[in-house]
C-alpha positions as CSV (number, residue, x, y, z in Angstrom):
1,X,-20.2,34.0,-26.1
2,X,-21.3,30.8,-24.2
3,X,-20.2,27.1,-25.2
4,X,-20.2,23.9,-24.1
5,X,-17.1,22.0,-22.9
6,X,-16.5,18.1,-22.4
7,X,-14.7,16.7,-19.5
8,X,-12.5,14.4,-21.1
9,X,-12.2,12.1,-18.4
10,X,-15.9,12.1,-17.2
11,X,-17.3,13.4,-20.9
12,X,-19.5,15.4,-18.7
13,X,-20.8,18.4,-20.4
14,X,-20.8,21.7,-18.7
15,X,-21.6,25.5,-20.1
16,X,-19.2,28.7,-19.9
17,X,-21.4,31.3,-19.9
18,X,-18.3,34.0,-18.8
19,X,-20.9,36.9,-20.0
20,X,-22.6,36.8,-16.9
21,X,-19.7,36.8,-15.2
22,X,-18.7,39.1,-12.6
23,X,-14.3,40.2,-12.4
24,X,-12.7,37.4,-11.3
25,X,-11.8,39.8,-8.3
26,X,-15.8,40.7,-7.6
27,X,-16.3,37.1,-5.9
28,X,-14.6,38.3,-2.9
29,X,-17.2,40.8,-2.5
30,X,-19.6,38.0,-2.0
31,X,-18.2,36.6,0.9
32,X,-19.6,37.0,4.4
33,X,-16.8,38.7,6.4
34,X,-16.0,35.7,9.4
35,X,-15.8,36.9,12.8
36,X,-12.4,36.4,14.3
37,X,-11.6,33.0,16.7
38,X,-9.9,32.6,19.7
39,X,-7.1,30.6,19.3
40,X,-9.7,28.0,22.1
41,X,-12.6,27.7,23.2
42,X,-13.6,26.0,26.6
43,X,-16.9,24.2,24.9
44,X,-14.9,23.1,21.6
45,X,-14.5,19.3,21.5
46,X,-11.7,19.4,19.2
47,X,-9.3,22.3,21.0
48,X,-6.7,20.7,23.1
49,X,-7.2,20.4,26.6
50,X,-10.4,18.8,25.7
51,X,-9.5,15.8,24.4
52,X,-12.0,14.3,27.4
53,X,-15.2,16.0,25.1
54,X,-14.7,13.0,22.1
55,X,-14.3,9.5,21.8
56,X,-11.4,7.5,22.7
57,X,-8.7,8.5,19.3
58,X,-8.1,5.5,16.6
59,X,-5.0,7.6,16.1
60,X,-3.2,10.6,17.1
61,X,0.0,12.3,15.6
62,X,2.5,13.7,17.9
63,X,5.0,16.3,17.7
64,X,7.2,18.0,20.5
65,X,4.9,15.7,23.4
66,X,1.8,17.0,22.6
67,X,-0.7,16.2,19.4
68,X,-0.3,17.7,16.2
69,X,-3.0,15.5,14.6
70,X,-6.1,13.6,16.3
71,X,-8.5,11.4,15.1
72,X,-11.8,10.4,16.7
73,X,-15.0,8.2,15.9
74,X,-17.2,10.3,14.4
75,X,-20.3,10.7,17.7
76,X,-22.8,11.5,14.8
77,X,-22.0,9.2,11.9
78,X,-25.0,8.0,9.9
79,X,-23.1,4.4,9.8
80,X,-22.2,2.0,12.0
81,X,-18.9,-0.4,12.0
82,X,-20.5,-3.1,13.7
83,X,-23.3,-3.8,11.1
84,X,-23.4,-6.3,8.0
85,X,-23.0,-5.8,4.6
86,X,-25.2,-9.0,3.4
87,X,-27.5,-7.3,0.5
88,X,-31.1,-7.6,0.7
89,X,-34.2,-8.0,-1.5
90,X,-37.6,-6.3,-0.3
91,X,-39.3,-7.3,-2.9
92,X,-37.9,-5.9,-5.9
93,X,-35.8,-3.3,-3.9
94,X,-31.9,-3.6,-2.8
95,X,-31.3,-2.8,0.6
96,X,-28.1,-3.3,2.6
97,X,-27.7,-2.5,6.6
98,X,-26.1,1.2,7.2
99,X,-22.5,-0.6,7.4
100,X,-19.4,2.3,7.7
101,X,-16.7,3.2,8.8
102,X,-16.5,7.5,10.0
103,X,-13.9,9.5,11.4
104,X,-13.0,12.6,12.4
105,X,-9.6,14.4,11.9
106,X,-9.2,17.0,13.9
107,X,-5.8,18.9,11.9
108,X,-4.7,21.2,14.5
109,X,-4.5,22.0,18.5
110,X,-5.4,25.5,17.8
111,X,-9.4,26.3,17.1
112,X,-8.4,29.7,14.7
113,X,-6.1,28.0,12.4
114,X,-7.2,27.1,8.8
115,X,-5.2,25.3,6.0
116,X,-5.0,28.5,4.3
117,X,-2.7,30.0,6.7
118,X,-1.2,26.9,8.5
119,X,2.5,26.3,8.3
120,X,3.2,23.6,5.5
121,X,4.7,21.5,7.6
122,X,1.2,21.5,9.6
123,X,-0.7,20.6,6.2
124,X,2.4,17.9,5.4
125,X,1.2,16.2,8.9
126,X,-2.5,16.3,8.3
127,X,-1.7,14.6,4.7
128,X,0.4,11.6,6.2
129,X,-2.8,11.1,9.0
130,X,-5.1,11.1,5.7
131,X,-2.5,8.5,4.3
132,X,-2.6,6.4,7.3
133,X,-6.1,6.0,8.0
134,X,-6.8,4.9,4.6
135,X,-4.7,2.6,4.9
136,X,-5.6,1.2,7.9
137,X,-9.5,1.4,7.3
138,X,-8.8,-0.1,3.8
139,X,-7.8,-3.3,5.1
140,X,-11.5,-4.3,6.9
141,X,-12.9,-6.8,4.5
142,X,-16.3,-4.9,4.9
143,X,-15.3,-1.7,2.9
144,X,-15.1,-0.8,-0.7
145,X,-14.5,2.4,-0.8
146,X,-12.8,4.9,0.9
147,X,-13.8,8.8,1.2
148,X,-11.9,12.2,2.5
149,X,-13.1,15.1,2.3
150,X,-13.1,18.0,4.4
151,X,-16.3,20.8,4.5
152,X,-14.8,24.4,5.1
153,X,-17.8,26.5,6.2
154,X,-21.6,26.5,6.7
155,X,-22.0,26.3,2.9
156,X,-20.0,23.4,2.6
157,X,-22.0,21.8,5.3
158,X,-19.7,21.9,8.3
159,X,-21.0,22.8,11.7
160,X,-17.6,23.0,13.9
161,X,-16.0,26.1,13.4
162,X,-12.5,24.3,14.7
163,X,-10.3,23.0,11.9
164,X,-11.3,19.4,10.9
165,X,-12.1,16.9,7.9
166,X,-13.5,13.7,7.8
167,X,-13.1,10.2,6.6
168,X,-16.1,8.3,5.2
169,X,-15.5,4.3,4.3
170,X,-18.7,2.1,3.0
171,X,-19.3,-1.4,1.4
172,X,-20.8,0.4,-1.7
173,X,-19.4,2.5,-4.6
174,X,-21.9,4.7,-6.0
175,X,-22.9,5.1,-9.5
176,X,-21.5,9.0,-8.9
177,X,-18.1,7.5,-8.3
178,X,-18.5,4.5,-10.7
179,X,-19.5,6.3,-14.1
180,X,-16.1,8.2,-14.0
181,X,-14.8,5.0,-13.7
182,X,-16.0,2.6,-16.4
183,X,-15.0,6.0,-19.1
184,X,-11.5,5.6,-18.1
185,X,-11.4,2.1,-18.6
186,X,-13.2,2.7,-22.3
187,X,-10.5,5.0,-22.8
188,X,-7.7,3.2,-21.4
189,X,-8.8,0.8,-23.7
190,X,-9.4,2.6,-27.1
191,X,-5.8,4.7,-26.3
192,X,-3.7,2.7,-24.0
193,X,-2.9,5.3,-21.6
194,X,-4.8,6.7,-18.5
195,X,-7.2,9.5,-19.2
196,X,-6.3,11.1,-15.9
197,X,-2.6,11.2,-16.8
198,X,-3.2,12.7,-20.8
199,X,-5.6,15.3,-19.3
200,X,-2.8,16.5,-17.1
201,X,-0.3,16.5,-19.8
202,X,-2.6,18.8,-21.8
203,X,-3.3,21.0,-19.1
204,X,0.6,21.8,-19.0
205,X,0.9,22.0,-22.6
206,X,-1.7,24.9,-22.9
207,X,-0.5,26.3,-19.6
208,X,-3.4,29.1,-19.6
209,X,-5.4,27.2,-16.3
210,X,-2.4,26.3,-14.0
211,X,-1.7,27.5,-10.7
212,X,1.1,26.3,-9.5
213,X,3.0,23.5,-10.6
214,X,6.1,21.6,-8.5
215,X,8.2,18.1,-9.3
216,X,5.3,16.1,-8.2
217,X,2.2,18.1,-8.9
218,X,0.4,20.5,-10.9
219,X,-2.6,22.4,-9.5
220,X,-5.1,24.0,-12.3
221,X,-8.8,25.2,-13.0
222,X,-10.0,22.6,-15.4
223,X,-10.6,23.2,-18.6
224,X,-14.7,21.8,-18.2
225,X,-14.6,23.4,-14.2
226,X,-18.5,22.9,-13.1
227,X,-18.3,26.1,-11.2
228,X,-16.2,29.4,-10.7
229,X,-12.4,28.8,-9.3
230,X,-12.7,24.6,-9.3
231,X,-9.6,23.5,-9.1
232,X,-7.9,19.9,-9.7
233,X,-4.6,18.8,-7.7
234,X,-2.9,16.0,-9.6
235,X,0.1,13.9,-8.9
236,X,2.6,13.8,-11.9
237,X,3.1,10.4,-10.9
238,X,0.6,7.6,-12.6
239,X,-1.1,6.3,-8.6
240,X,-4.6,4.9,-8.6
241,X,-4.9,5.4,-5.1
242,X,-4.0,7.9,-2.3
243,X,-2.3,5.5,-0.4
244,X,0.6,4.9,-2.8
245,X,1.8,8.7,-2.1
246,X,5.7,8.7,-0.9
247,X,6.7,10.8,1.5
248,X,8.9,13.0,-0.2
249,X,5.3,13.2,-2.5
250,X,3.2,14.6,0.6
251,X,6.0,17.1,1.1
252,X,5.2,18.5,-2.0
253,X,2.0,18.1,-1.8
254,X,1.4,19.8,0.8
255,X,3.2,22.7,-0.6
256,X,1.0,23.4,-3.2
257,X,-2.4,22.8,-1.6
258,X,-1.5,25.4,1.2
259,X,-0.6,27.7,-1.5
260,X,-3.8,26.7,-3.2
261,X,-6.2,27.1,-0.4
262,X,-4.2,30.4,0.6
263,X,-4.6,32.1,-1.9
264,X,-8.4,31.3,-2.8
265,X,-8.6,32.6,0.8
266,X,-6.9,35.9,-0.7
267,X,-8.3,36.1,-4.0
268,X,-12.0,35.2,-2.9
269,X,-12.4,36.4,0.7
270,X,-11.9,33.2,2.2
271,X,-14.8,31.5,1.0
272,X,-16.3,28.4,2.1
273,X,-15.9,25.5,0.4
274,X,-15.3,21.3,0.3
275,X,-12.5,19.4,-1.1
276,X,-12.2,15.6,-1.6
277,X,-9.1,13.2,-2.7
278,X,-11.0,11.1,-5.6
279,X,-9.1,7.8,-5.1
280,X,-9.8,4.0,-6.1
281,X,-11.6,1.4,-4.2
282,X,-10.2,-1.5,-2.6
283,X,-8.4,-3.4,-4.7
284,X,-7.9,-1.3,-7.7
285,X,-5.0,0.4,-6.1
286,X,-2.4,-0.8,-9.2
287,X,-4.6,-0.4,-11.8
288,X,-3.3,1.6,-15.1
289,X,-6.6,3.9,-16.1
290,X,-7.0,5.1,-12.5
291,X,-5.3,8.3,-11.0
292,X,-6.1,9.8,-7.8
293,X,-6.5,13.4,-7.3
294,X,-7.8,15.9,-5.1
295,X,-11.0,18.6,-6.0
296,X,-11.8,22.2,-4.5
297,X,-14.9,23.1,-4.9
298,X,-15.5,26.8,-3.7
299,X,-19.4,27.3,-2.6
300,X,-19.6,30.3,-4.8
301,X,-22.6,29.1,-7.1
302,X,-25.6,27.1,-6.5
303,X,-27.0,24.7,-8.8
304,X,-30.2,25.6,-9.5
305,X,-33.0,23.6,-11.2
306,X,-31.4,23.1,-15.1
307,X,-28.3,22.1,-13.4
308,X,-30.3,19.3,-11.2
309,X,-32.4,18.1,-13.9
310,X,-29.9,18.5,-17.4
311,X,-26.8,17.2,-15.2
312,X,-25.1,20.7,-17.0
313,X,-23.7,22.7,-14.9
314,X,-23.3,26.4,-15.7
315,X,-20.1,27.9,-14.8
316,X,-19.9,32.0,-14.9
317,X,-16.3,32.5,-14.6
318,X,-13.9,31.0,-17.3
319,X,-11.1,29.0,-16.0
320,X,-8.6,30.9,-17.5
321,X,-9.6,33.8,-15.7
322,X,-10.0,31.8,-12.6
323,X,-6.7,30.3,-13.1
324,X,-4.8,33.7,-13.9
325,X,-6.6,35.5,-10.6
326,X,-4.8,32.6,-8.3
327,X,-1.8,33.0,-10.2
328,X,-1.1,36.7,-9.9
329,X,-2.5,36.6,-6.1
330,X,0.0,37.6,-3.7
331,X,-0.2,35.6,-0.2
332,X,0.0,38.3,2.6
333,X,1.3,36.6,5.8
């Protein structure tokens, strides 16, 4: 039987319609089979030993001599860092000059690794770079908000088979990334507590939708999950922004979102799909009703016309069951 479900943090609606569902098992079948990679490629930008294809790196993280983690200027970023950020009327319209900030981290030498099957001390290293250049871009006057996210596939938008994410900082935050916003402050003021944080507490009070949970996080398919296998990584500690993570934090976190991404890689055939850490803008970082996390959205479904126009998204696989699947999934080396 279908019904609706509220996000409690958004109050976003979306509809479980689990009869049209396929065994949670069945998505795999979907999946394109990838070809296999070489572990380089002479005409990859990103492999090592052709570091001279990219831009001059803002950053690079070294381990044992050589590079663990790089990161370039994006060479086809839709913004520039050297423009304004005065707004401007034309007319009655807003416009502002394409002002941003975009990088590329390249997360590993090799061009056939992928998160799923790195070693967790790889993913641990990728984390810290995500930490650092947040922090670093965070402090140009110029920017508001700060974006990583990283595109796994053709699906998801990538077009570099080589492992990589991207950093995307702009002078703007969106009404997409605002809304979410302004309910947990309504909340924060009607209860007293962060949304984020009481959502997270009920997800490990009913139990039925986590994945893995460690000392300092708790992975799950949320309860309102826009799409089949969504999944949510939360810190257990109340942080508005990514870059208030400890070490000892990253550690762990880097634990579970291997074990997340390898075993959607196992339980769904490797499918593609985009994550991003949802973290505060500049200058919110201490606030009380804002708590970063990260999302994985699997590119199983496609929204289709009532999702665009009703904002409703129409998820075909409980949860639960999505939950339960990644659970009992055992990670073959």
């Amino acid at each position: 039987m279908p019904e609706f479900r509220q996000n409690l943090a958004t109050k976003e609606w979306v509809i479980l319609a689990a009869g049209r569902a396929k065994r949670p098992n069945d998505f795999a079948k979907d999946q394109t089979p990838r070809p296999s990679l070489p572990p380089y490629k002479n005409d990859c930008p990103f492999c090592r030993g052709n570091e001279s294809l990219t831009a001059e790196p803002v950053y690079v993280l070294r381990r044992n001599g050589d590079w663990q983690v790089r990161v370039v200027p994006n060479k086809f970023a839709a913004l520039q860092p050297t423009l304004d950020t005065a707004r401007t009327l034309v007319g009655s319209f807003l416009s502002v000059a394409g002002f941003g900030i975009a990088e590329v981290i390249i997360e590993h030498p090799l061009h056939n690794q992928t998160l799923a099957t790195m070693a967790v001390d790889d993913v641990a290293a990728l984390l810290r770079t995500y930490r650092q250049r947040q922090t670093a871009i965070s402090r140009d006057d110029k920017v508001n908000l700060v974006t990583i996210f990283r595109n796994h596939g053709a699906r998801a938008g990538t077009s570099l088979e080589h492992p990589h994410s991207q950093i995307i900082a702009t002078p703007i935050v969106p009404p997409h990334v605002r809304y979410p916003w302004e309910q947990a402050v309504m909340y924060y003021d009607q209860h007293g507590s962060c949304v984020y944080c009481d959502l997270m507490r009920e997800e490990i009070r009913q139990q039925v939708r986590i994945i893995i949970e460690t000392d300092h996080f708790v992975a799950f398919c949320p309860f309102a999950a826009r799409s089949p296998y969504e999944t949510r990584i939360y810190p257990k500690r109340h942080m508005a922004s990514f870059i208030s993570v400890r070490d000892d934090e990253l550690t762990d976190m880097a634990a579970v979102l291997q074990t997340v991404l390898a075993r959607l890689y196992h339980c769904v055939g490797n499918p593609d799909y985009n994550y991003i850490i949802r973290s505060a803008a500049i200058g919110d970082d201490d606030t009380r009703h804002l708590h970063w996390y990260m999302v994985i959205i699997p590119k199983i479904s496609t929204p289709a016309g009532f999702e665009m126009g009703s904002g409703i998204y129409i998820n075909s696989l409980a949860p639960e069951d999505a939950a339960l699947c990644l659970r009992e999934t055992k990670i073959v080396p």
